[in-house]
C-alpha positions, 0 to 999 in steps of 0.5 A: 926697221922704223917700226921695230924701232919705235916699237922698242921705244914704247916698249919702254913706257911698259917697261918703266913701271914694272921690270928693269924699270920698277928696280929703278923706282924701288931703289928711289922710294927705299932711299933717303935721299933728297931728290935733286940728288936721287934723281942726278944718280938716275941720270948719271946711272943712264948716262953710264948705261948708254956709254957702255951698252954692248951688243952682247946678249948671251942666253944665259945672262938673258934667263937671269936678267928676266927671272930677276925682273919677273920674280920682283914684278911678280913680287910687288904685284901679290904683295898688291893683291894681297893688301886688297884682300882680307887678312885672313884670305890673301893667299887666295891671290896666288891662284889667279896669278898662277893660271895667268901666268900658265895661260901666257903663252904668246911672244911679245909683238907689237900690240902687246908692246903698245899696250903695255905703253898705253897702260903705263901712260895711263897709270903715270897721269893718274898717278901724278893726278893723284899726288896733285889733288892730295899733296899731303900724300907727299908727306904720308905717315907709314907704318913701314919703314923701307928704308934700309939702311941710313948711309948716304953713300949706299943709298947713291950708289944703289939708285946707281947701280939700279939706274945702270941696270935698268937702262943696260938691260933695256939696250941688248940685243934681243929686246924686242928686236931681231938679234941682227938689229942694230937700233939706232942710238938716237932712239936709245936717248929717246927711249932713256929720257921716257923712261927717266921721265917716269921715273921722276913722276913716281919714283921720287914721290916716294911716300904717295907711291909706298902708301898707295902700293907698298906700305900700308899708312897708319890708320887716321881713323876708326872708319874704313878706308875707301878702295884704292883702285889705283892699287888694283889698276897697277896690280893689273898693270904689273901682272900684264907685264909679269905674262909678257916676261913670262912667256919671253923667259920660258922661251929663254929657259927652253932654249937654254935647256935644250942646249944643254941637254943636246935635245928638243923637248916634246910640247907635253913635256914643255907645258908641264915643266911649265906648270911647275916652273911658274908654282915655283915663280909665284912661291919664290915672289911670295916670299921675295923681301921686297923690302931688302933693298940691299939684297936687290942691289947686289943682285942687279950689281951680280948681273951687271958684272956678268955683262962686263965679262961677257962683254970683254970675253966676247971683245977678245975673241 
């Protein structure tokens, strides 16, 4: 039980970044907020998350909430590999993310959650080693623009709503633990205050994680820009989890399936709907408006809902 326990706890280093967790810090760099106030709607977020987490975890809303997280992971992890190719050949990032995806077949355990954890800690001490050595990246000058929308109120309540998702889905049944598991609530604090930890190193840079990752800065001169391999670093970072969540929702989507369909389906036929299923995970990442703030906090609010009933319905009975 202690093993499991600390196991999730790390799980959610590895989740902080990509996931749940990276809806969090998308919601925080596309706002306008100041930061003090970013960061209390983080915790009021959390603190709601934690008063209303529930040991309901139904298989449906299971499929949903991963093939969320994974088609906005995959999402920023292309749009990654493509800003570090040439104009012309960024499509040619898709085909290695594909066969990745397709060669993922094994479940979580417990290394595979200690490295994702290791990897994300690296990638936060580098990234906050960055940002202190250049504090003019604080401030970077971008040729996109994601903020969406100017309205104060919207802008807390989507970090809100984006900090509730991100911490309830952490906390049901089924993440990484055995369904029967009770997890301690002491160690669900634990695992919040890591997670809001990362999310006030990276999130709330804003402009140095959007120039580095997500916008491209206006050019500051004729000559090349130097490689940015902190990019390439995370996009390795984002693809291990988006293999990890892969494998886990195509385990959810075959049982779901096959209980629907009253049978078990054969391993030739599981592979090929495999195959098709992640060319349609990539497809939809690719073209996934990343910077639509709005439409990722409706569906996160959509999710959310879907909790609450389950939630109530499974209360009533």
């Amino acid at each position: 039980m202690v093993h499991s326990s600390w196991h999730w706890v790390l799980l959610q280093l590895g989740d902080a970044i990509a996931g749940s967790g990276l809806l969090v810090v998308l919601a925080l760099c596309s706002s306008n907020l100041e930061n003090p106030v970013a960061l209390g709607c983080v915790v009021f977020g959390l603190v709601v998350a934690l008063a209303v987490r529930t040991s309901v975890s139904l298989l449906l809303f299971r499929v949903a909430n991963i093939l969320f997280n994974l088609v906005v992971s995959l999402s920023v992890c292309l749009n990654l590999f493509a800003g570090l190719c040439t104009p012309e050949g960024k499509e040619l990032a898709l085909i290695p993310v594909y066969i990745l995806l397709c060669m993922s077949r094994p479940r979580l355990t417990a290394l595979s959650g200690y490295v994702l954890a290791l990897m994300s800690i690296v990638f936060v001490l580098v990234f906050l080693g960055v940002v202190v050595s250049d504090p003019d990246r604080m401030e970077s000058p971008l040729a996109v623009d994601p903020t969406s929308s100017d309205d104060t109120f919207w802008a807390g309540v989507s970090v809100f709503i984006a900090a509730v998702y991100g911490g309830l889905t952490q906390m049901l049944p089924g993440y990484a633990l055995d369904e029967d598991v009770q997890l301690p609530f002491e160690l669900t604090v634990v695992g919040c205050v890591l997670r809001l930890a990362v999310f006030a190193v990276v999130g709330l840079s804003k402009s140095a994680f959007l120039s580095l990752f997500l916008a491209l800065p206006e050019p500051r001169s004729l000559y090349p820009q130097p490689p940015n391999y902190l990019a390439a670093y995370y996009g390795v970072c984002l693809l291990v989890a988006c293999m990890h969540m892969a494998s886990v929702w195509f385990e959810q989507l075959k049982a779901l399936t096959s209980l629907l369909s009253g049978r078990v389906y054969t391993a030739r036929r599981l592979v090929r709907l495999q195959h098709i299923v992640n060319a349609g995970l990539v497809g939809a990442a690719w073209g996934f408006p990343l910077y639509l703030s709005e439409l990722r906090t409706i569906l996160a609010g959509c999710l959310l809902i879907q909790i609450f009933f389950s939630a109530r319905g499974w209360e009533k009975r």
